[in-house]
Backbone bond lengths (Angstrom), bond angles and torsions (degrees), N, CA, C in turn:
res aa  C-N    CA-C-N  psi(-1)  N-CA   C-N-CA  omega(-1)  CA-C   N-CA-C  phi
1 X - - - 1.468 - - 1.529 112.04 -
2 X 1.732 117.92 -29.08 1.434 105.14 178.18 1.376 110.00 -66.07
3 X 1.253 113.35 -26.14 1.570 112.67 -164.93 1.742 102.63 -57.47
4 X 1.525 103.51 -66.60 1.304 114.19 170.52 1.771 131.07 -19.50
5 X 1.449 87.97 -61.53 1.410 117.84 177.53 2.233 107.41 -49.09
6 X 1.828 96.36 -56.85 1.088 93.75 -178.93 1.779 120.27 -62.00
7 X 1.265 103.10 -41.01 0.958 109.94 178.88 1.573 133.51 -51.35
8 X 1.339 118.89 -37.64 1.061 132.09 169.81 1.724 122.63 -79.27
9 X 1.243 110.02 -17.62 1.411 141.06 158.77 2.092 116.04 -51.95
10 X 1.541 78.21 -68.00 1.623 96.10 171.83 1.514 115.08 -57.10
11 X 1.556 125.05 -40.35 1.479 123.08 -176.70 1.157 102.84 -79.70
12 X 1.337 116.35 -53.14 1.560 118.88 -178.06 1.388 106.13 -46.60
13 X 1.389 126.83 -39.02 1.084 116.72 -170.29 1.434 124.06 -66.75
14 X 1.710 100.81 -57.41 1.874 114.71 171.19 1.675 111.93 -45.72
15 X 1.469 110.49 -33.17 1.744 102.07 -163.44 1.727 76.93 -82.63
16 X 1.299 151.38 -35.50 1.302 132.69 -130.90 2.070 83.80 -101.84
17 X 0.993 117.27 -47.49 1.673 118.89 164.32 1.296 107.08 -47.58
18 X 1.309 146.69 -72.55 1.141 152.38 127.89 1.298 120.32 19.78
19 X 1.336 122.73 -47.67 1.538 127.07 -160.89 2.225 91.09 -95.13
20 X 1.553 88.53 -56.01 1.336 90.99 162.27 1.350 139.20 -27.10
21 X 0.945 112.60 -85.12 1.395 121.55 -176.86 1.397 106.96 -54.05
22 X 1.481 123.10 -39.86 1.530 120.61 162.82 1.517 115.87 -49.54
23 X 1.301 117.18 -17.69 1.498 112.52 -170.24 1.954 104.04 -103.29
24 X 1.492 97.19 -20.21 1.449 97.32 166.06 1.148 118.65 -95.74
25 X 1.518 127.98 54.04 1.533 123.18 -154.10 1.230 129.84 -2.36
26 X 1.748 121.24 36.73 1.562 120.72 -175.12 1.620 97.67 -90.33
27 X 0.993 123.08 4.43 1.710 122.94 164.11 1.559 99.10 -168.48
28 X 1.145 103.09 133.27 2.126 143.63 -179.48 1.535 77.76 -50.39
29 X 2.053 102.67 171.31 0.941 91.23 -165.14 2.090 101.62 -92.49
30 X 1.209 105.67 10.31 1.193 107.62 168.83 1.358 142.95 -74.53
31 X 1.668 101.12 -41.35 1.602 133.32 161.78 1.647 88.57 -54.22
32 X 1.502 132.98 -61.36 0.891 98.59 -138.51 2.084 105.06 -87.39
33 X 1.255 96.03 17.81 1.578 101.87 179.77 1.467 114.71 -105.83
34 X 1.683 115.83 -6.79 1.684 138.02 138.35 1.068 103.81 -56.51
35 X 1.195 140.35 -67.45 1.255 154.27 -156.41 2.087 101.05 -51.17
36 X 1.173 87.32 -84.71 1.880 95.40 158.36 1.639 129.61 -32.82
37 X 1.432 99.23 -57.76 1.704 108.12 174.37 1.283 110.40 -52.25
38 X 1.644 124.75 -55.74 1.292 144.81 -169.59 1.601 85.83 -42.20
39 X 1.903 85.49 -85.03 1.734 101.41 -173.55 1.560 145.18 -11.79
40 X 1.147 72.01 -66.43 1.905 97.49 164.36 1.252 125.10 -25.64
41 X 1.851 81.21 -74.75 1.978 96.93 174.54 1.281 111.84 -25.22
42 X 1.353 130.65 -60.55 1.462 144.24 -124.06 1.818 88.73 -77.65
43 X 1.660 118.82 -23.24 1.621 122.57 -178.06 1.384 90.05 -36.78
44 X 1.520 128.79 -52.01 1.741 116.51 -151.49 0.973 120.01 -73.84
45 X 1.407 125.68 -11.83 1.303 141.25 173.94 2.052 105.43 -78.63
46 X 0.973 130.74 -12.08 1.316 154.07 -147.72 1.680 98.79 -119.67
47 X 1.424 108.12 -47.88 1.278 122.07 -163.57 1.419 107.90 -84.00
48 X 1.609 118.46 -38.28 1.288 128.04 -178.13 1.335 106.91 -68.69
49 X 1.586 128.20 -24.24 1.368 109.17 159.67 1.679 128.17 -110.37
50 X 1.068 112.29 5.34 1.293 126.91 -173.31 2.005 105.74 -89.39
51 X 1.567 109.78 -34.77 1.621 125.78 -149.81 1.963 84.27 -107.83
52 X 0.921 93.26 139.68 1.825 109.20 175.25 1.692 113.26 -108.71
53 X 1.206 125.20 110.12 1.840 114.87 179.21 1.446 123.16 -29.70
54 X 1.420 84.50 -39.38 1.609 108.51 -171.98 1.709 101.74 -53.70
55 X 1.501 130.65 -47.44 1.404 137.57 160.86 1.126 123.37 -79.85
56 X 1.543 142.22 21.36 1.671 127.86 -155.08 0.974 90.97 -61.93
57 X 0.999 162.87 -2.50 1.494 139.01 164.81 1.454 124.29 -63.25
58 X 0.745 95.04 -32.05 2.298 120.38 163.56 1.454 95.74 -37.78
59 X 1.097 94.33 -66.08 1.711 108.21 -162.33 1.367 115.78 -66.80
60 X 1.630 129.28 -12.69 1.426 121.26 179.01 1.728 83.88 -100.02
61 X 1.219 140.78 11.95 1.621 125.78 -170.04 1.520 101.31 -73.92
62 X 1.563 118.89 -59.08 1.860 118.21 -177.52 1.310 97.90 -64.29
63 X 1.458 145.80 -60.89 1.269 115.39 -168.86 1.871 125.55 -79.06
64 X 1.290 110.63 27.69 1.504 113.17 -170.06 1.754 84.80 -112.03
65 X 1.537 113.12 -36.13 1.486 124.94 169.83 1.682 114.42 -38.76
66 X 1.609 100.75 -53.67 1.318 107.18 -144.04 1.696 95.49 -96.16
67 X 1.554 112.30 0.03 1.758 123.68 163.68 1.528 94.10 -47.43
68 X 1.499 109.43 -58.27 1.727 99.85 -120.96 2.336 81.60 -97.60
69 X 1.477 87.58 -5.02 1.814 83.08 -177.89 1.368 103.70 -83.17
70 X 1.612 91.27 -39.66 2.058 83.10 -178.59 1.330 116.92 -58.27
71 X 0.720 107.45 -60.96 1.689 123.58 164.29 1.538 116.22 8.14
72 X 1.883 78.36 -76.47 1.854 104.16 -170.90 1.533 93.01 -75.00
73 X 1.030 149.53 -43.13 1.512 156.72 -145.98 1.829 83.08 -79.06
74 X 1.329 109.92 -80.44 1.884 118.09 173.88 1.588 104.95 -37.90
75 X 1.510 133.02 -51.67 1.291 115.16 -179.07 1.389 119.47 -74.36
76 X 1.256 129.65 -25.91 1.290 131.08 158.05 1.579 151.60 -111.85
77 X 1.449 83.14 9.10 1.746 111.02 173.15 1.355 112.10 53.14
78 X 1.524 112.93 59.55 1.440 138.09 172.74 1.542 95.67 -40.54
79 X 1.610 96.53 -78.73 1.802 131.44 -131.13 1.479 65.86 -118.02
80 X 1.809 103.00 115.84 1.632 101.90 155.33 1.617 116.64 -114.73
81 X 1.135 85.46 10.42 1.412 89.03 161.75 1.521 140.78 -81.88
82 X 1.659 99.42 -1.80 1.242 119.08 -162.62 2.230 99.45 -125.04
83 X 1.510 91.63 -0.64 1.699 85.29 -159.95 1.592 81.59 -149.08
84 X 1.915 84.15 130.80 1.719 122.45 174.78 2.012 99.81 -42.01
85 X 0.779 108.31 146.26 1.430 115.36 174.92 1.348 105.32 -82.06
86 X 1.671 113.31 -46.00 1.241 110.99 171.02 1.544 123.68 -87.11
87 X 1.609 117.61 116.86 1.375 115.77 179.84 1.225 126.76 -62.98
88 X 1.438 133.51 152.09 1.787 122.64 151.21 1.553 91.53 -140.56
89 X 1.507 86.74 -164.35 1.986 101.27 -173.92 1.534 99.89 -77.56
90 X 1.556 125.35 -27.58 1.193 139.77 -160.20 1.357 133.86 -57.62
91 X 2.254 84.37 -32.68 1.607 118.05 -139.13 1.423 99.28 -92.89
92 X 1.289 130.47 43.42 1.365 131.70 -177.62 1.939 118.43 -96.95
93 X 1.485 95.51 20.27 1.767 118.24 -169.34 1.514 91.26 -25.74
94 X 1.388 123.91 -83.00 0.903 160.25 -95.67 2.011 81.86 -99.95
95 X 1.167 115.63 -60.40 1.421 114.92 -174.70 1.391 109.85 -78.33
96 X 1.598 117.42 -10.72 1.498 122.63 159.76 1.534 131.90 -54.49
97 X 1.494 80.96 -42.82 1.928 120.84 174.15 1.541 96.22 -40.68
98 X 1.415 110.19 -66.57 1.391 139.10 -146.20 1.700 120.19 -57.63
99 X 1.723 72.16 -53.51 1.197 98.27 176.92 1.741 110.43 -63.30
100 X 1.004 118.36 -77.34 1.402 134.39 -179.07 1.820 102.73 -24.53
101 X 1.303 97.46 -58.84 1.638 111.30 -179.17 1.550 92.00 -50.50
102 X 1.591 140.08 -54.27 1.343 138.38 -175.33 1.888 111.23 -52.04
103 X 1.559 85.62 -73.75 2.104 64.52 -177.30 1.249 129.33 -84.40
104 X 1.763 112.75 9.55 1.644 106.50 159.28 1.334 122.43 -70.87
105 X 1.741 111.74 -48.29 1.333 120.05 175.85 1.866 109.15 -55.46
106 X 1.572 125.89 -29.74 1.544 116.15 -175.63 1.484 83.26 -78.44
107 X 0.962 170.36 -97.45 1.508 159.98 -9.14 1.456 77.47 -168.92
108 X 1.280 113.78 -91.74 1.509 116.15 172.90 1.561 126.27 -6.92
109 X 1.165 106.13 -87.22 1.117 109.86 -169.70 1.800 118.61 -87.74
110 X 1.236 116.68 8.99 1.252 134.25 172.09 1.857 108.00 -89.62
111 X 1.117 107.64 -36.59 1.858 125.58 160.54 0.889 123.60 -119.67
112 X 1.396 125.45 40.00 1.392 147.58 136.06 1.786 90.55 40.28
113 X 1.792 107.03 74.45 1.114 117.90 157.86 1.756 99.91 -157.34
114 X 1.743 94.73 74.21 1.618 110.42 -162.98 1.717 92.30 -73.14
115 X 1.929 118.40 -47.03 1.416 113.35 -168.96 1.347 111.32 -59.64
116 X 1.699 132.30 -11.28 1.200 114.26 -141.81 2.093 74.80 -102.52
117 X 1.415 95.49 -17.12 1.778 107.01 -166.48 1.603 88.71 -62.16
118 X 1.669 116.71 -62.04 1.501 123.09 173.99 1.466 105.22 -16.88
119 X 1.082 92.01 -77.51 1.267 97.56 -163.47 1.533 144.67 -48.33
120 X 1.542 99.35 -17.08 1.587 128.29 156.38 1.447 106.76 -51.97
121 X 1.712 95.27 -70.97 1.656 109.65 -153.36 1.330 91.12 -69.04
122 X 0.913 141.47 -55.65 2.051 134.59 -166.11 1.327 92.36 -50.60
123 X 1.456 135.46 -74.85 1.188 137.69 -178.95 1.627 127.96 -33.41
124 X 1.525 125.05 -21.76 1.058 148.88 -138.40 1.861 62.14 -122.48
125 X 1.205 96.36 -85.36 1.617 95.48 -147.87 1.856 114.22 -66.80
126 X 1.263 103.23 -25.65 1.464 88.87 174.95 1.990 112.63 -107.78
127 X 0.962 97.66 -29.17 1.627 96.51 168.31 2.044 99.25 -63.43
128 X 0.857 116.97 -93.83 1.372 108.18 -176.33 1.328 133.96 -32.31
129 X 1.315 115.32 -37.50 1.374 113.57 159.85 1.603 135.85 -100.68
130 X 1.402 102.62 9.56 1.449 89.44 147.97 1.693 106.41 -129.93
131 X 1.023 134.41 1.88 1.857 114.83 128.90 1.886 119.83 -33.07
132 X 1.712 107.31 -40.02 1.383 78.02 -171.60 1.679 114.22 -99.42
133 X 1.187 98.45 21.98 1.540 111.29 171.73 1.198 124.29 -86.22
134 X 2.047 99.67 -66.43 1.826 96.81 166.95 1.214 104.67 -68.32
135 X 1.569 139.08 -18.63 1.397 107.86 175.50 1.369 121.21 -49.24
136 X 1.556 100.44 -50.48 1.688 114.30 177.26 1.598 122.58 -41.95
137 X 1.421 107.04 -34.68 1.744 134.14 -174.22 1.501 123.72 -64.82
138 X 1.655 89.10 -36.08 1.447 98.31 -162.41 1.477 111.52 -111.27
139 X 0.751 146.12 136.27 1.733 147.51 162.55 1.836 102.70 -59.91
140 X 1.083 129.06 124.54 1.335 126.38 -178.67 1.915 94.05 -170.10
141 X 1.739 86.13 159.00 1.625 80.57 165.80 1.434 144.41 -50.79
142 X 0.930 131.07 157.88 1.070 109.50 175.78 1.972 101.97 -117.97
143 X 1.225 110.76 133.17 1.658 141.40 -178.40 1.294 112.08 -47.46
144 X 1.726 97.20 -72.06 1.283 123.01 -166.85 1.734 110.30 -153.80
145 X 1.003 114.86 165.56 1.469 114.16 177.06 1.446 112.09 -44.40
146 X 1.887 115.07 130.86 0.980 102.92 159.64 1.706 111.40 82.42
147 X 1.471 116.13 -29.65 1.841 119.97 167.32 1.210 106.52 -128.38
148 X 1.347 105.61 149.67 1.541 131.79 -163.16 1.692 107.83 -136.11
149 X 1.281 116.78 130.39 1.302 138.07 -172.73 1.319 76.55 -26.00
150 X 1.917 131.64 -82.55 1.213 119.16 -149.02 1.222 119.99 -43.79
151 X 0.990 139.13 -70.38 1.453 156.17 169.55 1.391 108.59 -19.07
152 X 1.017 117.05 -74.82 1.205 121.67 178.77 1.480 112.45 -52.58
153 X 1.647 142.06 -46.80 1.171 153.17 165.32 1.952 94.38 -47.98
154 X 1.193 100.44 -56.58 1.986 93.29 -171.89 1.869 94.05 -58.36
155 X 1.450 135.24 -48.30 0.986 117.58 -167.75 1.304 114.59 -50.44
156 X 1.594 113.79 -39.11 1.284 109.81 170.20 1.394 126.71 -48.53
157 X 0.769 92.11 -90.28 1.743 102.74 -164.58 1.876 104.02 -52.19
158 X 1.214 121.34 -26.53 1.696 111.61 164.76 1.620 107.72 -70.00
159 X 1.220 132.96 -25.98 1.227 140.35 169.79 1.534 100.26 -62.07
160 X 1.276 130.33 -55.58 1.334 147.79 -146.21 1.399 93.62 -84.80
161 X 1.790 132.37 -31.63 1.143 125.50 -158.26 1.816 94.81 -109.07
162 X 1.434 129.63 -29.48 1.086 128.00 -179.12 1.940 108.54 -69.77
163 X 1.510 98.15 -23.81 1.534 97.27 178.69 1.939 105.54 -87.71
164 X 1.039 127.68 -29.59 1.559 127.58 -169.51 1.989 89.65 -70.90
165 X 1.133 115.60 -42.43 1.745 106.86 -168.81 1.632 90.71 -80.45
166 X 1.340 127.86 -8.26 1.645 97.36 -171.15 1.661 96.21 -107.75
167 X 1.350 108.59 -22.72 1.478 110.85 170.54 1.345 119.55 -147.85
168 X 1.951 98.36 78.31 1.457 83.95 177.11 1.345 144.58 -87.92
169 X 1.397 112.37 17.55 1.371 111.99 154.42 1.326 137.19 -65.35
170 X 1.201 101.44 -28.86 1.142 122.99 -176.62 1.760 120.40 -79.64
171 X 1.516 121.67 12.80 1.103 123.98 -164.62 2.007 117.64 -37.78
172 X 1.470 102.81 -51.45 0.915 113.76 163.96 1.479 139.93 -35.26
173 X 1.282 103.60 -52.24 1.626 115.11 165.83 1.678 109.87 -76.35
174 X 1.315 95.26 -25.46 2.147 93.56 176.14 1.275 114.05 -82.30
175 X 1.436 111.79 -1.88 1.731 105.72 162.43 1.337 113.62 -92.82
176 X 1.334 120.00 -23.46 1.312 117.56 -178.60 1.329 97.44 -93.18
177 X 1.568 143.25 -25.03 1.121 121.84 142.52 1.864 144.87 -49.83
178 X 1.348 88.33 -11.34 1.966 91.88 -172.47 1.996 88.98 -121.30
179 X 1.125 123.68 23.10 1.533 127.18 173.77 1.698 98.84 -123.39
180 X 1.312 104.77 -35.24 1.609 95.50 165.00 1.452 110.86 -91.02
181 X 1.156 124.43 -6.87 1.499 103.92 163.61 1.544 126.40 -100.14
182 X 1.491 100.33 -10.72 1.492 101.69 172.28 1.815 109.39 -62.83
183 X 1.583 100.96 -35.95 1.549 132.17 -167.84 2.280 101.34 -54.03
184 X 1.859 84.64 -40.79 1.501 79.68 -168.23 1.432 105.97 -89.79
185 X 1.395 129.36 -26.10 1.364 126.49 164.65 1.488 110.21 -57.70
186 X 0.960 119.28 -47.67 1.538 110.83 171.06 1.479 128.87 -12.65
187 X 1.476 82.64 -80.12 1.843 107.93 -152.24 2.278 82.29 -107.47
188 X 1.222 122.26 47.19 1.432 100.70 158.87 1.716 93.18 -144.17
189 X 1.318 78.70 131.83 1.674 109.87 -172.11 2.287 105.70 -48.58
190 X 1.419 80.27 130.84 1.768 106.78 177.68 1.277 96.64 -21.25
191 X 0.780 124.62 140.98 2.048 146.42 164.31 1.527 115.99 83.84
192 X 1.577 103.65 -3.79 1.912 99.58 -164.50 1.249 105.62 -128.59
193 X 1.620 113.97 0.84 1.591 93.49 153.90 1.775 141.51 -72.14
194 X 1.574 115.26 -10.27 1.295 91.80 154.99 1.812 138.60 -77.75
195 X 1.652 99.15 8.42 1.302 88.19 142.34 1.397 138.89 -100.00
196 X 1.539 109.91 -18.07 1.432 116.25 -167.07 1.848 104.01 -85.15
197 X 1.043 93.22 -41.36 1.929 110.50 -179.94 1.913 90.37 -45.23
198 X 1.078 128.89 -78.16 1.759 128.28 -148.10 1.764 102.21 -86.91
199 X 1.532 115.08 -27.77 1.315 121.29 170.54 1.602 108.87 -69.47
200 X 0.933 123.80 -36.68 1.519 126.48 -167.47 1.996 106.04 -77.78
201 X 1.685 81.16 -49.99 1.756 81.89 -173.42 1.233 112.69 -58.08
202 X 1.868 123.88 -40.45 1.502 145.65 -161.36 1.738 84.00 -57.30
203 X 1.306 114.29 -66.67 0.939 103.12 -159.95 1.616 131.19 -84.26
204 X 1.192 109.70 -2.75 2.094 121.88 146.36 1.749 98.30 -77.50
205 X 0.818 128.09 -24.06 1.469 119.83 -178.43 1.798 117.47 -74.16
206 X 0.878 79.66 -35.90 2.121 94.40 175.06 1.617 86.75 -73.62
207 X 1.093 115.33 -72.30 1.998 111.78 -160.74 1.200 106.07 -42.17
208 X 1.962 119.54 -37.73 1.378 106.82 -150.96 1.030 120.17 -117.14
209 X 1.521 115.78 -12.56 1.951 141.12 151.88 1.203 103.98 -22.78
């Protein structure tokens, strides 16, 4: 139960800092929904010592929580600190997030391959969200709709740098891990890469660990 406890502590906390600082204009209301995405991630790092194999089921409890909140928060624009001002059918980031965080953490820690789980969610949360920042920052080509050389180049190499600290032996395989994930942020359509981004890597990450 402490695990739980902390855990829900820790999110509550980043979205509630998060909401803050958006309300003290010390970050737009976009930064401050980077700010959150980033944040977030960092739960798995939290989880890997808080969650026991022996229970993975523990460990899908806050993000099976934060399904049915995003949800309600996205259908009624609770937490705007966490949700696009502008709606589409697309704009479901946030319960994508959720989700993803749900069957990596059962998967994860049920086959006690929690680093290879890391390695999703960091990637998810810091490759993707700060690609779409300096993308935003920088003037660069743009690829494809919506991505820009920069962005896509930051996914890299923050992908590339979150995999060398979680496996740095492995440098080699963490470039071909943060070149296939720059690869899948790329080319997957506006609103659905936080599932395809941490689902895709999780699962080259098990084959290639």
């Amino acid at each position: 139960m402490t695990g739980l406890a902390l855990s829900y502590l820790f999110v509550f906390g980043i979205i509630g800092l998060g909401a803050v600082l958006d309300k003290l204009n010390v970050l737009n209301d976009e930064g401050a929904r980077k700010f959150i995405h980033i944040g977030v991630a960092n739960w798995w790092l939290l989880a890997m010592v808080v969650f026991d194999t022996d229970a993975f089921w523990m460990a899908a409890i806050p993000p099976a929580t934060f399904i049915v909140l995003n949800y309600i928060s996205y259908r009624f624009n609770l937490v705007k600190a966490i949700e696009r001002s502008e709606k589409s059918v697309n704009d479901l980031g946030t319960v994508y997030y959720a989700i993803s965080l749900f069957l990596i953490a059962l998967i994860a820690f049920y086959a006690d391959v929690v680093r290879v789980g890391a390695l999703a969610i960091l990637i998810m949360g810091y490759g993707d969200g700060l690609s779409a920042v300096i993308g935003k920052a920088i003037k660069s080509p743009t690829l494809r709709p919506g991505k820009t050389l920069a962005g896509t180049t930051t996914m890299v190499v923050a992908s590339f740098v979150v995999g060398v600290l979680l496996f740095p032996s492995l440098w080699a395989l963490m470039l071909l891990v943060a070149l296939f994930a720059g690869a899948v942020e790329l080319f997957t359509p506006r609103g659905f890469d936080n599932l395809s981004v941490p689902l895709l890597v999780f699962l080259l990450g098990v084959f290639i660990v």
